[in-house]
ROGU-364299 format. One record per atom (N, C-alpha, C, O): y, z, x. Coordinates in pm, 1 decimal, always signed. Layout:
! ROGU-364299
{Y = Y; Z = Z; X = X}
...
This chain:
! ROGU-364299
{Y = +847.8; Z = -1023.3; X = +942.3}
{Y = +916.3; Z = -1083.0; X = +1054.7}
{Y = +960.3; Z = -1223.2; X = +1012.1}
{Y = +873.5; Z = -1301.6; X = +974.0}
{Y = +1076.7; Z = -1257.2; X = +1015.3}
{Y = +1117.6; Z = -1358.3; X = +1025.8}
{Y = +1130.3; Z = -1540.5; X = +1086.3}
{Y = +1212.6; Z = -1540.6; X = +1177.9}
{Y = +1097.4; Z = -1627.0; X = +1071.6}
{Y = +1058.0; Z = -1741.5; X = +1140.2}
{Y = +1172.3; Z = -1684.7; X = +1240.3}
{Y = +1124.8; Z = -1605.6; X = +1321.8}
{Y = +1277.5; Z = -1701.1; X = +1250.2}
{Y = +1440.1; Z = -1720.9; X = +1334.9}
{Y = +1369.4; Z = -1585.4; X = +1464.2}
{Y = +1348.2; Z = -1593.9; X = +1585.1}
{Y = +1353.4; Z = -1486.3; X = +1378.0}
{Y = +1320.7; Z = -1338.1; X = +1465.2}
{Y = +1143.7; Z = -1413.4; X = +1565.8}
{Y = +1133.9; Z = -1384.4; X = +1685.0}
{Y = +1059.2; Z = -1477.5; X = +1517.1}
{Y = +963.1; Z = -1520.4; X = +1672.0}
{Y = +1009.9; Z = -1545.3; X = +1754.7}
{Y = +1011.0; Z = -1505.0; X = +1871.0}
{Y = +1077.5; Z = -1652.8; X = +1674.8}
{Y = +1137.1; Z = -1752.6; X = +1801.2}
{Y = +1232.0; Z = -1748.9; X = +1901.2}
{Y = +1241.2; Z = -1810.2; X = +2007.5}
{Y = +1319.5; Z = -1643.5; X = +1833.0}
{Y = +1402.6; Z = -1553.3; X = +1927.3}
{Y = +1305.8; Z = -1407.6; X = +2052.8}
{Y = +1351.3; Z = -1344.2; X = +2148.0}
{Y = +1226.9; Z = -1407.2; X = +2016.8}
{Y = +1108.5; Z = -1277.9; X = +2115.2}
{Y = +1136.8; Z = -1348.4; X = +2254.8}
{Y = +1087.4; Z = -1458.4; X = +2279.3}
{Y = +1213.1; Z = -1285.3; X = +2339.9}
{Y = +1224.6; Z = -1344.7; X = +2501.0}
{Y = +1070.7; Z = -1327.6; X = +2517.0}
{Y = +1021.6; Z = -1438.2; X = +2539.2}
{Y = +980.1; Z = -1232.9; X = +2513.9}
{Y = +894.4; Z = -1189.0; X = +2608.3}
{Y = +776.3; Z = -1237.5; X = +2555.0}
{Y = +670.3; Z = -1177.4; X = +2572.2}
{Y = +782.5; Z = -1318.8; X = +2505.2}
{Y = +679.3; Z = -1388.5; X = +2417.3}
{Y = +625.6; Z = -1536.9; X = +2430.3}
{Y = +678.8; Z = -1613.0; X = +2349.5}
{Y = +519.1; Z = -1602.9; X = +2525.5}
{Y = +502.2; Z = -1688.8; X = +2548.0}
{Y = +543.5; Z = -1789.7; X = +2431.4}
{Y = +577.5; Z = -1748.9; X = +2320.3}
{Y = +537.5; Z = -1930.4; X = +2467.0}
{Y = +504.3; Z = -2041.9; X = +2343.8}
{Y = +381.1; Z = -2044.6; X = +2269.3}
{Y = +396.0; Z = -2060.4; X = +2148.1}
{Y = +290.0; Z = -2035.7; X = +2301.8}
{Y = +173.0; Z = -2026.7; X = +2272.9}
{Y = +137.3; Z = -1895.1; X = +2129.8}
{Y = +70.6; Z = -1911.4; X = +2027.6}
{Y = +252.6; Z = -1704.4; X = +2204.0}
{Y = +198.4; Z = -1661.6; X = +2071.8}
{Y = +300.8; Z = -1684.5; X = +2025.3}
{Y = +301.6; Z = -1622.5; X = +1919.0}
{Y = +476.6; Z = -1783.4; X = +2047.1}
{Y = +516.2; Z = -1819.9; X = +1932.5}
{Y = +448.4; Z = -1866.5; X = +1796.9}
{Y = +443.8; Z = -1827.6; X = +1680.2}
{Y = +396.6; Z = -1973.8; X = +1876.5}
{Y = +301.1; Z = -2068.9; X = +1784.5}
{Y = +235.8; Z = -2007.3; X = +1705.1}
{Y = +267.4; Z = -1997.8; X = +1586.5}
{Y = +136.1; Z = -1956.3; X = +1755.2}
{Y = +44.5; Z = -1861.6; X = +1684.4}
{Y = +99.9; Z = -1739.8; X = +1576.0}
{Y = +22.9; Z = -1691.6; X = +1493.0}
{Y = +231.0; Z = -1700.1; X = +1586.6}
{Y = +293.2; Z = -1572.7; X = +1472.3}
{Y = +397.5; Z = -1693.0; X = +1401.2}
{Y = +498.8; Z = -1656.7; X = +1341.6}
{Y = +377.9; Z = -1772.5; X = +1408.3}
{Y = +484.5; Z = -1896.0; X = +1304.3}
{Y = +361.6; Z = -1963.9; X = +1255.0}
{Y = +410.6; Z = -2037.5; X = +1169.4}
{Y = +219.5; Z = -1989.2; X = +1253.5}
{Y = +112.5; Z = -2020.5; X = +1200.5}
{Y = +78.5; Z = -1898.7; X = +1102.7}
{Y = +34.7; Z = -1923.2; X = +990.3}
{Y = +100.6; Z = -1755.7; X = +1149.6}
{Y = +50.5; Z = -1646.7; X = +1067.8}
{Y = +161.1; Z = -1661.6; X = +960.1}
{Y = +120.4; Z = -1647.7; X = +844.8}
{Y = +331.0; Z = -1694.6; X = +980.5}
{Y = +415.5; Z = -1661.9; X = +919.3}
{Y = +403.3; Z = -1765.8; X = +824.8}
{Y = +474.0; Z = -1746.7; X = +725.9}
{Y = +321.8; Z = -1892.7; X = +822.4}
{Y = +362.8; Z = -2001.5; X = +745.4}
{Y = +234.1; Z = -1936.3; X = +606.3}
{Y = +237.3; Z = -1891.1; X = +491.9}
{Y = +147.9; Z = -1966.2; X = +698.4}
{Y = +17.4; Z = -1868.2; X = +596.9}
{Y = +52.9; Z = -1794.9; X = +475.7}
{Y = +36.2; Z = -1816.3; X = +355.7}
{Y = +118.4; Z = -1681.9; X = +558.6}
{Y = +178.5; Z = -1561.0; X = +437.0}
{Y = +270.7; Z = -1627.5; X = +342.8}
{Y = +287.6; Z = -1609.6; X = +222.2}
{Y = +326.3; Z = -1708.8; X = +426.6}
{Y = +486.2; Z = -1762.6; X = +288.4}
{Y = +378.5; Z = -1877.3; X = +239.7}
{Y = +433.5; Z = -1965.7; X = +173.9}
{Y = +281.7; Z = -1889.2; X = +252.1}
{Y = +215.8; Z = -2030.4; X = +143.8}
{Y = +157.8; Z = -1948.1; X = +19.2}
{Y = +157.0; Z = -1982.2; X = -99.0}
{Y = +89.2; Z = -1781.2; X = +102.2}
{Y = +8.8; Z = -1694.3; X = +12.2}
{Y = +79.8; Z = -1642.2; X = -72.3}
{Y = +23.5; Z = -1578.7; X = -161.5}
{Y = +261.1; Z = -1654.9; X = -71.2}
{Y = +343.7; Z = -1553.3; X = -161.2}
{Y = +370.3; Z = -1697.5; X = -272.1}
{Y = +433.6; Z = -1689.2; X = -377.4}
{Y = +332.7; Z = -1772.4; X = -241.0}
{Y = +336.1; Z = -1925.1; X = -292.9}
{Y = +280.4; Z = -1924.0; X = -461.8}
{Y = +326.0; Z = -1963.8; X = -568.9}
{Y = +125.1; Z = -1837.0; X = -404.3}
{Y = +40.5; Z = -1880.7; X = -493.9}
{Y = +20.4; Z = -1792.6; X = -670.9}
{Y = +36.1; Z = -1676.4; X = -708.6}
{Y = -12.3; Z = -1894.5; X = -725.1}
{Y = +55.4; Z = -1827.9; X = -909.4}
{Y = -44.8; Z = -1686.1; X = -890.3}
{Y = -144.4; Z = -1668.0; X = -820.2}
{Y = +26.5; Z = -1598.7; X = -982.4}
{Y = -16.2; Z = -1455.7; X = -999.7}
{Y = -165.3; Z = -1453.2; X = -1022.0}
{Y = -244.0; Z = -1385.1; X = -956.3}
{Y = -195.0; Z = -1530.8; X = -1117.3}
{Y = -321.2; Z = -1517.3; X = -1189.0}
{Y = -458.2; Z = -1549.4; X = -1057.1}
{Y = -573.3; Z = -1509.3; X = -1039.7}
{Y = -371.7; Z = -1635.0; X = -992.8}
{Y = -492.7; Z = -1712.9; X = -882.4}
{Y = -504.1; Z = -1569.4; X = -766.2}
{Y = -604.2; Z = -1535.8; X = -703.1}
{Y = -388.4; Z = -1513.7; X = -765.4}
{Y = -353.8; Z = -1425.4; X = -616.6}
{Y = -454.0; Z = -1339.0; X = -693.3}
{Y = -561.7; Z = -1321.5; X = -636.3}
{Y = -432.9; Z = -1269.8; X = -838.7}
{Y = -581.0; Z = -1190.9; X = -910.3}
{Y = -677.9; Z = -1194.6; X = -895.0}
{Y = -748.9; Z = -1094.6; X = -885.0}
{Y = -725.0; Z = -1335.2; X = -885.9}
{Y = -865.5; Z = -1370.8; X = -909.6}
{Y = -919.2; Z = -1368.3; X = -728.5}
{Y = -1034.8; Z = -1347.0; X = -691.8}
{Y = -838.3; Z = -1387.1; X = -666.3}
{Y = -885.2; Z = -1370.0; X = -547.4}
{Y = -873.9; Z = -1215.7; X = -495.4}
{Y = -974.4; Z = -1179.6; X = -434.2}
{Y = -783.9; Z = -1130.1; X = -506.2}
{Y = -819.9; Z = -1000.2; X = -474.3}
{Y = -920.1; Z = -951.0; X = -556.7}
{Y = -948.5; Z = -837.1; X = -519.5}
{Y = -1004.2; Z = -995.4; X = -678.0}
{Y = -1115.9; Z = -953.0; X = -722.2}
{Y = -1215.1; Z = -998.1; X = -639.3}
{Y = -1261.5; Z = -914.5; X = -561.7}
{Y = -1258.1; Z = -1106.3; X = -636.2}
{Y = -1322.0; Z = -1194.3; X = -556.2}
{Y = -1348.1; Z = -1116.1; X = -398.7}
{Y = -1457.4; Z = -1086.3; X = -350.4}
{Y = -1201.9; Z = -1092.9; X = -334.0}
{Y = -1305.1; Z = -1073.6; X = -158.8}
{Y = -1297.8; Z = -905.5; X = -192.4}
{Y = -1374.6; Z = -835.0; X = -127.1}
{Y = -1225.4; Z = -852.3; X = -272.7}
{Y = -1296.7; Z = -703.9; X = -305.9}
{Y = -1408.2; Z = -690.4; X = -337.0}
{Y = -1480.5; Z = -624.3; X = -262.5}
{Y = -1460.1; Z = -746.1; X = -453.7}
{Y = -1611.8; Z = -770.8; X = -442.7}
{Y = -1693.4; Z = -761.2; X = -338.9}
{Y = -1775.2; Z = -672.1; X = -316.3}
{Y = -1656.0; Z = -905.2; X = -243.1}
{Y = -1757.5; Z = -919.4; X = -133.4}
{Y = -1744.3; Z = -805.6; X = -27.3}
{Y = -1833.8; Z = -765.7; X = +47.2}
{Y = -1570.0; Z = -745.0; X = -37.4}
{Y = -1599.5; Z = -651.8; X = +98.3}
{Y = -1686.0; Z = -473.1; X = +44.4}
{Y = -1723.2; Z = -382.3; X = +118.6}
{Y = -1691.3; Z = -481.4; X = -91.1}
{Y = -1800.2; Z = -365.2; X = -185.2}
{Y = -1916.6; Z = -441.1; X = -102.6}
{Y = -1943.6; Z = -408.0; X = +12.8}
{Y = -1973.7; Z = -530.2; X = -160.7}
{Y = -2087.2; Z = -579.6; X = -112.2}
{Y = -2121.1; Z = -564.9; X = +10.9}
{Y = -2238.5; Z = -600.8; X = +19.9}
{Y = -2079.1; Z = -529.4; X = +116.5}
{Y = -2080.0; Z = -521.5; X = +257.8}
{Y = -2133.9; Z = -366.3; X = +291.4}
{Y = -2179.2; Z = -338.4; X = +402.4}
{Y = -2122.3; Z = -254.2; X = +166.8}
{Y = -2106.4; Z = -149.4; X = +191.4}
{Y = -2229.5; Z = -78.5; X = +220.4}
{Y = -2333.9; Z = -122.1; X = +171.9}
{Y = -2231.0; Z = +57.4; X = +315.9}
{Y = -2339.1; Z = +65.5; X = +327.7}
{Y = -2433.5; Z = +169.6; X = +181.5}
{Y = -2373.4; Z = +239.8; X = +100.2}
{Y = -2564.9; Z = +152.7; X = +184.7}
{Y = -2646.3; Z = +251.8; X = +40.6}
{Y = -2562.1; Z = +330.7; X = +6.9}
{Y = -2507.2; Z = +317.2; X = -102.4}
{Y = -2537.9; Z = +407.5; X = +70.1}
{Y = -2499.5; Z = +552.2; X = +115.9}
{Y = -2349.0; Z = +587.6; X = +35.2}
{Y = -2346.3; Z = +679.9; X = -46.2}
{Y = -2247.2; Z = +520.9; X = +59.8}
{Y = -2133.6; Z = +528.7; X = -24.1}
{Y = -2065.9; Z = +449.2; X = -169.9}
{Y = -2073.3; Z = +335.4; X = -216.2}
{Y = -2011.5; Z = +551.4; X = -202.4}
{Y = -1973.4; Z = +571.0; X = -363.4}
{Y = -1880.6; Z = +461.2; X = -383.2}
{Y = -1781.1; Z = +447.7; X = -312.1}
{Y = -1925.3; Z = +343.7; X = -524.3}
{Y = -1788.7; Z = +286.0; X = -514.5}
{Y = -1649.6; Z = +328.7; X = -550.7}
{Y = -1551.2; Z = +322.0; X = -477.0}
{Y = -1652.8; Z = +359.1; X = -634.0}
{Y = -1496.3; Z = +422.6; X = -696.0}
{Y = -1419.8; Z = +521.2; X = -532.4}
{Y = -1297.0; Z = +528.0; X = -526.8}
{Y = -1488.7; Z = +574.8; X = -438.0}
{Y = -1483.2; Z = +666.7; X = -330.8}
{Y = -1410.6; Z = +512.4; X = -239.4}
{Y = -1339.7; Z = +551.0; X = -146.5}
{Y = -1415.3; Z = +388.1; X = -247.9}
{Y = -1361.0; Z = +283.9; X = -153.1}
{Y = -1187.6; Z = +271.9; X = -130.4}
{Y = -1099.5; Z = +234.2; X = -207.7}
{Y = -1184.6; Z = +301.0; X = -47.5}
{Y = -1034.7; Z = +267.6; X = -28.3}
{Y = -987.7; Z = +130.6; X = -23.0}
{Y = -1057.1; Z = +32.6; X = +4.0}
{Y = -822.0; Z = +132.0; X = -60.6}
{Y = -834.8; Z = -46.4; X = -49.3}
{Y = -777.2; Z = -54.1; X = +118.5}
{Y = -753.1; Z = -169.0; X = +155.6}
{Y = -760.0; Z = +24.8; X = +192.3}
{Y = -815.0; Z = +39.6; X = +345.9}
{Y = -873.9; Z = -6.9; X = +388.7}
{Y = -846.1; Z = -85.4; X = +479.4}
{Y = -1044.5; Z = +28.8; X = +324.6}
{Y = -1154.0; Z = +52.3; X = +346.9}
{Y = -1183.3; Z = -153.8; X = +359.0}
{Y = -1201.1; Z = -232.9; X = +451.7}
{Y = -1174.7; Z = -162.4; X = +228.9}
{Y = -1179.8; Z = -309.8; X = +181.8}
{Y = -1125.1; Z = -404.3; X = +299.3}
{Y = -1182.2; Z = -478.2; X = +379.5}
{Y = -980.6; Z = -368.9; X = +274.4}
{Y = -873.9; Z = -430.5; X = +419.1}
{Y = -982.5; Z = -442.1; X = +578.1}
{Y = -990.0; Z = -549.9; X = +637.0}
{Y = -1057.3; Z = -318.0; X = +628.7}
{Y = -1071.4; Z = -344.7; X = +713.6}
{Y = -1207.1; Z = -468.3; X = +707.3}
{Y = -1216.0; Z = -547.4; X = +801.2}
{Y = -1300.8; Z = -475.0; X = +598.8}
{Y = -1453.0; Z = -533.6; X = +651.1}
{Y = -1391.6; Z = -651.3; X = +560.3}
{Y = -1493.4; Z = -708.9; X = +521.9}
{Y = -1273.6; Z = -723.9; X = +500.6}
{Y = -1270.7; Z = -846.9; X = +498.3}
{Y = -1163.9; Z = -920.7; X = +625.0}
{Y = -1139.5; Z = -1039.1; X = +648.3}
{Y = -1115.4; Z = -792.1; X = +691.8}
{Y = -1039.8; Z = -837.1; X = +798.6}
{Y = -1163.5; Z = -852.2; X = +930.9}
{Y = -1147.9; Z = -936.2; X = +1019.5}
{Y = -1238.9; Z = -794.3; X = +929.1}
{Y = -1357.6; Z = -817.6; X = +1030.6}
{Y = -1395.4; Z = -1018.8; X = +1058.6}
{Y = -1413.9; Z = -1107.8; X = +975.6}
{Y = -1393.8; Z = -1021.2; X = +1173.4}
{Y = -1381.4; Z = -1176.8; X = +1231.8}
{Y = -1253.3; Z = -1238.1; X = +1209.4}
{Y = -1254.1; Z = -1359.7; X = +1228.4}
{Y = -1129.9; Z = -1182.1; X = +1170.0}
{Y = -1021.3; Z = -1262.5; X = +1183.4}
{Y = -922.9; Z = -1216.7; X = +1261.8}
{Y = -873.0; Z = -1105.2; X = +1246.3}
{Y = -887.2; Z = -1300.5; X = +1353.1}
{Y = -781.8; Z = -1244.8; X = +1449.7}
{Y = -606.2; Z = -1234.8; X = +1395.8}
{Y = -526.4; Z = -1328.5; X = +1395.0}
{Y = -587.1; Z = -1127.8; X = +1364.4}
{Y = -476.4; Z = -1115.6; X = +1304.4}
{Y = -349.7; Z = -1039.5; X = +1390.6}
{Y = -242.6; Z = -988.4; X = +1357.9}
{Y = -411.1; Z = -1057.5; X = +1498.8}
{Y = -301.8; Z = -993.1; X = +1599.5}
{Y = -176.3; Z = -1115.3; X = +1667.0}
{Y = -88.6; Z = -1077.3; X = +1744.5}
């Protein structure tokens, strides 16, 4: 979505303007960042969201779904 395309949403308070032009600035800072660093960090919270997992399941069996959802757990991304 586009900065121009929020801000144009009739039905869309100021408030979640604000809030999806805070998400939008985020993402364009994250497409920002050098390759090697964006690497080292999808190793990094993949790791921690493995680590989260319960006894019971296989790693290689993890989806990057799977991952997506328990490092998205506590962040409001709506």
């Amino acid at each position: 979505m586009s900065l121009l395309h929020i801000w144009t949403i009739p039905a869309c308070t100021v408030r979640e303007k604000l809030h999806r032009t805070a998400d939008w600035g985020l993402r364009w800072v994250a497409h920002l960042m050098p390759r090697r660093l964006a690497y080292w960090v999808l190793i990094d919270v993949g790791v921690k969201a493995i680590e989260q997992m319960p006894p019971t399941q296989v790693v290689p069996e993890v989806t990057f779904f799977d991952v997506l959802e328990r490092t998205g757990e506590g962040v409001n991304v709506s």
